[in-house]
N, C-alpha and C positions, 0 to 999 in steps of 0.2 A: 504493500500500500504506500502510496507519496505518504511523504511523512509531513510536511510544514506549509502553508501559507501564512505570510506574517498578516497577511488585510484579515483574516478569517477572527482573530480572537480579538483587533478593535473592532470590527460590524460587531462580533457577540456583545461587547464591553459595553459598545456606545448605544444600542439597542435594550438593555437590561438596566444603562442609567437613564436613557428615557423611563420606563419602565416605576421607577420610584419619582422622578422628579415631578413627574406628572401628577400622578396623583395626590402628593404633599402639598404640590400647589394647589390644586382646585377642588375635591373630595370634604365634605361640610366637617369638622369634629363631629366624632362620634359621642356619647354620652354613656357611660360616663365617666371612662377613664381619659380622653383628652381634655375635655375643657376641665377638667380637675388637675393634672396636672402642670395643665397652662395657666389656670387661675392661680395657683399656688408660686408660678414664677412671678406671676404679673402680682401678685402684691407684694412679693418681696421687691421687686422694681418700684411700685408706686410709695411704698413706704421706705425704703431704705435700709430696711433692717431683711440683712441676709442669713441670721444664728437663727431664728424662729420661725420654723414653718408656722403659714396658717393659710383657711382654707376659709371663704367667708368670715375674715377678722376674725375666727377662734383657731386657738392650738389645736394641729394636726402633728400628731409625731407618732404616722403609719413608718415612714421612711425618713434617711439621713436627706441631706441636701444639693445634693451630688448633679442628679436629674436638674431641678428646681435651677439651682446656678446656672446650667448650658441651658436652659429652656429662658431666663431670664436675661442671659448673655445676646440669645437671640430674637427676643423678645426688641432688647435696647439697639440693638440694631433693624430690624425690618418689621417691628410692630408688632400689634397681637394680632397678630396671623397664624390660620392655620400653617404657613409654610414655617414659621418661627419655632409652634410645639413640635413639627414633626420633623425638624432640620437636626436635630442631635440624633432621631435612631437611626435616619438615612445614612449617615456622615459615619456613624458608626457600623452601619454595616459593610461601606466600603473601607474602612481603615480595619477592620479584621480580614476584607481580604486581602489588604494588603500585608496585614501580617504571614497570612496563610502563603503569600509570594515569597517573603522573605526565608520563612521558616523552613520552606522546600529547599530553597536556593543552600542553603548554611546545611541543612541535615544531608546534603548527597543524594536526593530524588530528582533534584531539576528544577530547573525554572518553569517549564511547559508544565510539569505536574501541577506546582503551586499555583501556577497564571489559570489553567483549566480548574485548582480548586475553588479558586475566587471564585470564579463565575458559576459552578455547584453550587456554594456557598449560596448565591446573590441571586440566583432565578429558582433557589428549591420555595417549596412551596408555603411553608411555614416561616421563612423568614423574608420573604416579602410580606404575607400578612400580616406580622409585627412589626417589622422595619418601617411598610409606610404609615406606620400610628406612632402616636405622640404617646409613647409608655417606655416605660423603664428596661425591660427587657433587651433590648437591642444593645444600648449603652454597658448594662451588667455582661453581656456575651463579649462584648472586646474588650472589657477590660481582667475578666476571665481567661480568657485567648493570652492576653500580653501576660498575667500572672502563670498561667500554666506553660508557655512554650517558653518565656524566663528562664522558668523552674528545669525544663530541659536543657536549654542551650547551658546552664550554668553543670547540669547532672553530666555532661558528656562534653563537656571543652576541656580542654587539656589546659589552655594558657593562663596561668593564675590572673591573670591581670583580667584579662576577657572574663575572666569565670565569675571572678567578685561584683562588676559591673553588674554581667547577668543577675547576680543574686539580689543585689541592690534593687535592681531596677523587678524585680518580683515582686519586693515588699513595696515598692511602690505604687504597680499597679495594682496589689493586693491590698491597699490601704484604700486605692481609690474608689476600687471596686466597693470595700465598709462604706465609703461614703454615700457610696449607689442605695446599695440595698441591705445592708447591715453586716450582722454575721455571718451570713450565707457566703459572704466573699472569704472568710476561712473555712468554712465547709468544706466546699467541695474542692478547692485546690487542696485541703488537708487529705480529703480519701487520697485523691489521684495522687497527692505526692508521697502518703506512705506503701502505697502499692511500687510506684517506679523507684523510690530510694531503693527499696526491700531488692528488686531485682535487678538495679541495677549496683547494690553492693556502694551507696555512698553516705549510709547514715555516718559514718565517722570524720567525712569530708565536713557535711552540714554543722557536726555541733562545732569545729574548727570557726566556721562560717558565720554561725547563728544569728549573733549580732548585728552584722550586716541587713536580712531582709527585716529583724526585729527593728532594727534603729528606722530604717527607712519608711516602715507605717505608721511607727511613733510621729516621724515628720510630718507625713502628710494627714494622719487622722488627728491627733491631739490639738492641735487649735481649734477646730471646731467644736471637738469633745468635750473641752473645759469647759470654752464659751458657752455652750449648750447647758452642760451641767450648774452651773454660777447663773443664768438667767432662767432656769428653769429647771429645779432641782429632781420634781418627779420625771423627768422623760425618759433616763436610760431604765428606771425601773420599770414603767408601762411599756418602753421598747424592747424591753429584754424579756420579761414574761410574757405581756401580753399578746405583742408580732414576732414572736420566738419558739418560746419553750408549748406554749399552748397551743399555736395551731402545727409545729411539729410533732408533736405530741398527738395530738388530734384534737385535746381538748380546748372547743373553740373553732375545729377547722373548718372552715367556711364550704369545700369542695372537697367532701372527703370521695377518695376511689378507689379500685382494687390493686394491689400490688403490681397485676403486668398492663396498668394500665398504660404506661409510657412505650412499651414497643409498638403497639399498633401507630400510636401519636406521630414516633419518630420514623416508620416504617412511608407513613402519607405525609409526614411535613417532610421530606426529604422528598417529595415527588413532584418530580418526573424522572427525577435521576434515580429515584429505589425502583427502577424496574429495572435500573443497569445492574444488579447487585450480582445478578449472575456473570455478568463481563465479568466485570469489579471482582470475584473471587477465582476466576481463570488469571485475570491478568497478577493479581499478588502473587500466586502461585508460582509462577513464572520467577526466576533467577537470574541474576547478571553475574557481573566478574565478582571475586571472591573479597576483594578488598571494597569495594563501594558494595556490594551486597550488604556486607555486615551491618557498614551505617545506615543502609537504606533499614533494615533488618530491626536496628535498636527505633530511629524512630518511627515505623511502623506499630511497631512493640508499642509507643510509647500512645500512640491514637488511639488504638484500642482498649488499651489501659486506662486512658481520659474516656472512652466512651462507657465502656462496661461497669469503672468504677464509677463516676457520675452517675450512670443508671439506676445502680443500686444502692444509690445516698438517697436519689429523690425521688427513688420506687416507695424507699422504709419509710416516708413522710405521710402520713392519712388525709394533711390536705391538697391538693392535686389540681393543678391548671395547664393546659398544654404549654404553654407560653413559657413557664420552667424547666423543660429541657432544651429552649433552644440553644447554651453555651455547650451542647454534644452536640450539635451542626456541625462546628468546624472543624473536628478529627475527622467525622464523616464525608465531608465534602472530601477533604484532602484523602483519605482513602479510597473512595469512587473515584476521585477525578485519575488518581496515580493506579489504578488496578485499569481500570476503562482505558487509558492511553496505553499503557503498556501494551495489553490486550489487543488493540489495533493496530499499532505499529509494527505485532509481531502477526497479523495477519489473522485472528482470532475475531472475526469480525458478525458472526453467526447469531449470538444471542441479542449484540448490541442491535443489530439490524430486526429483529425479531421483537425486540422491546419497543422500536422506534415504529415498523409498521401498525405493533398495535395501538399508540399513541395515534397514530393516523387514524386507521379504521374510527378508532372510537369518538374523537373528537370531531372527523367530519360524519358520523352518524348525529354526534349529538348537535352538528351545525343545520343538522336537517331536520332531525326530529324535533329542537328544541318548540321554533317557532309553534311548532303542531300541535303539542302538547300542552302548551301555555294557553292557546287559544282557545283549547276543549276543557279547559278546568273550571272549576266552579270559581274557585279561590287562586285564581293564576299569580304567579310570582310578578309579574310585569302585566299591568294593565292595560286597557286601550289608549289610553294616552299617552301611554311610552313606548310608543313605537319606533322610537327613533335609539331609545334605549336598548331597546331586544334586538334592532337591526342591528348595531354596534357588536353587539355579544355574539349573533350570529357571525359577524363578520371574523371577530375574535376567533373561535372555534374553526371556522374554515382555513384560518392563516394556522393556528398550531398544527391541524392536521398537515396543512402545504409543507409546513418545516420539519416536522417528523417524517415527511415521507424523501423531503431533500436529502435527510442524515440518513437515511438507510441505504439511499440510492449511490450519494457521496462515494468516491475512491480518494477524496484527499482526507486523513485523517482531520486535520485539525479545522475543516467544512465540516466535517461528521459531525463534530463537537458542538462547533457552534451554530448550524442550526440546530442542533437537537437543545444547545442553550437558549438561545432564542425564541423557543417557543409558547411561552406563556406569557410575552411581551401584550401582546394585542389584550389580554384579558386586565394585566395588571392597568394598563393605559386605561382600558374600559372602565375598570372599578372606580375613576374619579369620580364619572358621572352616571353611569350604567347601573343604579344600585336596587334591587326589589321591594315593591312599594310596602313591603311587612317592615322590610327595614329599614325604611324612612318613617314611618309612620311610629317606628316603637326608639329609633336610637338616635334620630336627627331632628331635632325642636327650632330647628337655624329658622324656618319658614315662620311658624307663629311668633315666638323672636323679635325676628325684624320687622312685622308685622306693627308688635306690641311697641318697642322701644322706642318710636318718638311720642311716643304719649305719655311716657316717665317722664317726668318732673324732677329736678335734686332734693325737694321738695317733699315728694310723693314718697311714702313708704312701701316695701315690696316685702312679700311673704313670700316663700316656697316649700314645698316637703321637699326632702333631701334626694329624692330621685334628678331635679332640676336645678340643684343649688348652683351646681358645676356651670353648666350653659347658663344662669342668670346672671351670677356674679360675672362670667367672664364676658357677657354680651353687654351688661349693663357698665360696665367698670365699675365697679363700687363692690365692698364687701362689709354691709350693713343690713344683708337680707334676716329676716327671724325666719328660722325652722317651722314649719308646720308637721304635726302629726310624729312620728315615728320616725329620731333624730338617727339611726342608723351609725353611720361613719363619724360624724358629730357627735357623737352622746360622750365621747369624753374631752373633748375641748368643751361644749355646752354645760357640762359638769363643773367648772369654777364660776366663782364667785362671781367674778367682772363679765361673765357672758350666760348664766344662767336664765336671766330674762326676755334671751332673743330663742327661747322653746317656747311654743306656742300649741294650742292645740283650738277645735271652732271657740270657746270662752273666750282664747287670748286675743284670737282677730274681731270678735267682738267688742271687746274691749279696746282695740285698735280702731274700729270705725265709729267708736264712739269720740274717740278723741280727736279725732279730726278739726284740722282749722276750716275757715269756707276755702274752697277752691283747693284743698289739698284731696290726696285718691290712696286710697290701699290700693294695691297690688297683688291678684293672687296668683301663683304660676302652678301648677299642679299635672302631673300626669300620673294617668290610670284613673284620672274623675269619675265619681261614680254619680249619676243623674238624683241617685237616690236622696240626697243629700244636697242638694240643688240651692236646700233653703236654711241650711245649717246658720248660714253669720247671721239672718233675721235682717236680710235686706240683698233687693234685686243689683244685679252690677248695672253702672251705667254705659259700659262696653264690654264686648266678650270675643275673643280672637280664638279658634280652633284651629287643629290640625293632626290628622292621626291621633295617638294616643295621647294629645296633650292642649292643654287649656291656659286660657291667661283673661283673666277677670281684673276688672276694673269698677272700684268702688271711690267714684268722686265726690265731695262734700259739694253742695250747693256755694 
């Protein structure tokens, strides 16, 4: 088989960064983890105080401040924009592939290995789903990636100088990582690094070392930590039991699920490329010269090690969200991209082309059957008004089958690759706009919203139950809303003294449209309204904006 085209892996590269840009830009925040997270940066910007998270002007301390900072960073620079919350996971997911280049290049697999994991990495299919959302996950996997492949480059360098560096620079990005998402960022480097110490025979290196990645997280974590702890004495114990010990534990877990819940997770967020997995275990198989075997040999060793042990840190946890193993993507990619290449280069081309037809087949059946089957449903995912939306998605489906069927047809390897990389392009670009009307109606309030917000007043007071606080505060700019009903995520910032007033239940908005001056308005923002209850505050609104699952009432004094 031709081995190289250099044009083949930027078309891949520059078609998969369309892919994220797109939709970051134009795709509404979802609810209700992006406008929560971007609300949380934007009051750290509008008030100046960067040591105290909060979340509608009360204490939130789910998470360190890590996220918030780079959401706030770009916040200060291009607004509160959707492209601002979602610029740090995109950013972060091309800077682990770019690690994933480097780490190939350095361990003796290659440059083309790591260049082709990137792009595994960057079009599988669970990390595009997170990457273009404004969440934390994306950020925690690279800096995961930097603390574990560190932890390598220092376990297998001979040159003491390089070696130390390495170690340093572990605990640094293993401190950044604490900042992300707390102690989960010594978790699982801890599994994964007493497994590869163990086999690779350098506990006695590490305690020489110790100090090094220790002093280094002390760096970067202990300013905040102090700061945190001196203006807010309860947070590391609410952060330590409550978002720790007890949803690890179970008790308290929000999403509890069964032990092998994660293989299927990882088996379909790895897809389209887990149907190469048959390539991918011919091409490992497969041996070179004796002296770069070996190295090829240990970090291979060491991907699997990061995979399997990961696996089973976040298997043993009762509470369970997909979105928590994506920091095993990246040994993954780099193992498929490196077993798949190899594999074709050495002429082994049978399963890959057998994976890629059937990505064809399937995907132009479902370009033809979609339209049909939408049309004859009761309850269709896309309505008759989005017709422009389902023609898009069809269009989608027809171009991945096109480029599945290019990769199978392909004699130049590294065409093979990239269309078969390039295939889910058309759907990611689709997901800005192309989205089904259950899920705008239940996770996107942007419509009643803008509807509602120029008839806010600075004036006016706004109520919300905590399903909308996120999209109100962060639509409204202000974080002065009182909680209605069932404080949820709020119940313990709402829980002190100096914010215990702004929980509300129908009494206290009663008592809220009693006080009204003339010409001031409550505000009520509500979703999941129940009609039943129509007449709970004991007065009509004098406007009402709907949309899908969600309501926005207006009570003005004369």
């Amino acid at each position: 088989m031709v081995r190289r085209s250099h044009k083949a892996w930027a078309f891949a590269a520059a078609l998969l960064l369309a892919g994220y840009f797109v939709p970051i830009c134009f795709r509404p925040l979802f609810i209700p983890d992006e406008p929560r997270y971007g609300e949380l940066a934007r009051e750290m910007v509008a008030s100046g105080d960067w040591i105290v998270p909060r979340l509608d002007g009360v204490r939130y301390f789910e998470k360190p401040p890590l996220l918030y900072w780079a959401t706030g960073a770009a916040i200060s620079v291009f607004g509160t924009t959707a492209f601002a919350v979602r610029l740090t996971g995109a950013l972060s997911v091309a800077l682990v592939g770019w690690l994933l280049v480097r780490a190939a290049r350095r361990a003796g697999i290659g440059r083309d290995a790591g260049a082709w994991g990137a792009l595994v990495w960057a079009g599988s299919l669970l990390v595009f789903a997170i990457g273009s959302l404004g969440v934390i996950d994306s950020l925690l996997s690279l800096l995961l990636a930097a603390t574990l492949l560190a932890l390598y480059e220092w376990c297998t360098c001979e040159d003491r100088r390089r070696a130390r560096r390495a170690l340093f620079a572990c605990g640094a990005a293993a401190g950044l990582a604490f900042l992300a998402k707390g102690f989960l960022a010594f978790a699982v480097p801890g599994v994964v690094a007493v497994v590869l110490l163990t086999v690779e025979r350098r506990w006695s290196r590490l305690w020489r070392d110790i100090w090094l990645p220790l002093g280094a997280i002390a760096l970067v974590v202990a300013p905040w930590s102090i700061a945190i702890a001196l203006r807010e004495p309860d947070f590391w114990r609410y952060f330590f039991f409550e978002e720790h010990i007890k949803r690890f534990a179970g008790e308290g877990a929000h999403h509890a699920e069964p032990f092998w819940f994660y293989v299927p997770v990882l088996l379909g967020g790895l897809f389209p490329w887990s149907l190469l997995i048959p390539t991918t275990a011919v091409g490992l198989s497969l041996t070179r010269g004796a002296e770069r075997g070996a190295s090829e040999r240990s970090f291979l060793r060491f991907l699997v090690i990061w995979v399997l042990a990961g696996l089973a840190f976040f298997s043993a946890s009762r509470g369970k969200l997909p979105t928590y193993v994506l920091p095993l993507v990246p040994p993954l990619a780099l193992l498929v991209a490196t077993g798949t290449s190899r594999a074709l280069a050495l002429g082994r081309r049978k399963a890959f082309d057998r994976g890629a037809l059937l990505i064809a087949l399937v995907m132009g059946l479902c370009a033809v059957a979609f339209p049909i089957v939408n049309g004859r449903l009761s309850k269709p995912p896309f309505r008759a008004e989005q017709g422009w939306e389902l023609a898009a998605l069809t269009v989608a489906l027809a171009f991945w089958s096109f480029t599945a069927f290019k990769a199978a047809r392909s004699a130049v390897l590294d065409w093979k690759l990239a269309w078969f990389a390039v295939g889910p392009v058309g759907l990611m670009v689709a997901s800005s706009f192309a989205l089904p009307a259950r899920t705008i109606e239940k996770k996107l309030p942007g419509a009643v919203l803008a509807e509602a917000t120029p008839f806010v007043q600075a004036a006016d007071v706004v109520v919300t139950d905590t399903n909308m606080v996120h999209a109100v505060t962060w639509t409204l700019r202000r974080a002065d809303a009182f909680a209605l009903g069932s404080q949820s995520e709020l119940t313990y910032g709402l829980g002190y003294p100096d914010a215990a007033h702004r929980a509300l239940d129908a009494d206290g908005v009663r008592a809220l449209l009693e006080a009204r001056t003339p010409g001031q308005a409550v505000f009520v923002f509500r979703k999941l309204y129940d009609p039943a209850v129509a007449g709970e505050f004991g007065a009509a609104p004098t406007r009402e904006w709907a949309a899908g699952m969600f309501l926005v009432q207006e009570f003005r004094a004369p």
